[in-house]
C-alpha positions in Angstrom: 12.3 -12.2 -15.7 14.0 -9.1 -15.0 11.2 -7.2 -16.0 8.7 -8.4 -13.1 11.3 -7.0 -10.5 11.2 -3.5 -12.5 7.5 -4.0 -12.5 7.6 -4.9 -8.9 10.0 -2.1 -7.7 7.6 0.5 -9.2 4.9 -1.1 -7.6 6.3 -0.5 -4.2 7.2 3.2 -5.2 3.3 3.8 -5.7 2.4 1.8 -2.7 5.0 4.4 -0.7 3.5 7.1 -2.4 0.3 6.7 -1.3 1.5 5.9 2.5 2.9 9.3 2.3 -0.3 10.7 1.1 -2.4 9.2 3.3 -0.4 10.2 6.1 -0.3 13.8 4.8 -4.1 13.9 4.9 -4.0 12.5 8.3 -1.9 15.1 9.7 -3.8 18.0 8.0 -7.2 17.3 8.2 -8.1 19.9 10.7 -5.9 22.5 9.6 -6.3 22.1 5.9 -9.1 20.3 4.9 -9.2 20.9 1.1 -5.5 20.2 0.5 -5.7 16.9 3.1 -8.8 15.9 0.6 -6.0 16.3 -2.4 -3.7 14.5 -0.2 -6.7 11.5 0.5 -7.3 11.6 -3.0 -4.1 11.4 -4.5 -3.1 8.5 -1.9 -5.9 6.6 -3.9 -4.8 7.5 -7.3 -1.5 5.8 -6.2 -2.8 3.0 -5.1 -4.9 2.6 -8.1 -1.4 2.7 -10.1 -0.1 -0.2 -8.2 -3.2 -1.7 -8.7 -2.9 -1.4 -12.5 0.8 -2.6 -12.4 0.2 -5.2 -10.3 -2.2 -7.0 -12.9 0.8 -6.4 -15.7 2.7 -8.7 -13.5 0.3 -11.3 -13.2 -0.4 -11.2 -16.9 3.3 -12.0 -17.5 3.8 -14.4 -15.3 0.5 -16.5 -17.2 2.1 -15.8 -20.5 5.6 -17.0 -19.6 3.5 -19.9 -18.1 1.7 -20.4 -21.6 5.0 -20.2 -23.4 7.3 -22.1 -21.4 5.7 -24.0 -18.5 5.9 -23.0 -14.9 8.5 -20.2 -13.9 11.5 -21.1 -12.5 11.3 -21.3 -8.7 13.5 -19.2 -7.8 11.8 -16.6 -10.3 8.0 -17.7 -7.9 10.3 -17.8 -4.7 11.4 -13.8 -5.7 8.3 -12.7 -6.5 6.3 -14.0 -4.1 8.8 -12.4 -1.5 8.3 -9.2 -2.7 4.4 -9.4 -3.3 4.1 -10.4 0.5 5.7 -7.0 1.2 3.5 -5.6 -1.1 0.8 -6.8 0.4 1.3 -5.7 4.2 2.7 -2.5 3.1 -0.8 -1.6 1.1 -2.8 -2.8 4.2 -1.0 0.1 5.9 -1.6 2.6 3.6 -5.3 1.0 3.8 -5.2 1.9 7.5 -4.4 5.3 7.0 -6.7 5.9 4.7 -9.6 4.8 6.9 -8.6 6.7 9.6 -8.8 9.6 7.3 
């Protein structure tokens, strides 16, 4: 389904979003402390999005599952691809964050 990869792709673009956040907070903590706390807290926000996106995509992968059996593999073989990089990418941006 074309649209999961849309879905996907956006998902990535909030997940690098919030790396560049979280990095901006990092690096101006000292210096600017209010605006690194915008940074810190925007870097959330984004990760919230993904968050919300992500759960679109597993709601359409159950309904095409309810309407027409299991995806095809390659369609699971895609996806799961690209929700591994997901994955490790938001555990980076969870590591900056905590360092904040």
């Amino acid at each position: 389904m074309k649209i999961i990869q849309i879905v996907t792709d956006h998902i990535n673009e909030e997940i690098a979003d919030a790396k560049t956040y979280a990095v901006l907070a990092l690096e101006n903590k000292d210096t600017y402390h209010s605006l690194a706390e915008v940074f810190y807290s925007l870097s959330n926000e984004e990760m919230r999005h993904s968050n919300i996106l992500h759960g679109e995509v597993v709601k359409l992968i159950a309904e095409y599952r309810q309407q027409k059996g299991d995806p095809p593999v390659e369609m699971l073989a895609v996806y799961d691809y690209l929700h591994k990089k997901s994955i490790e990418a938001a555990e980076e941006v969870k590591r900056y964050q905590q360092m904040f």
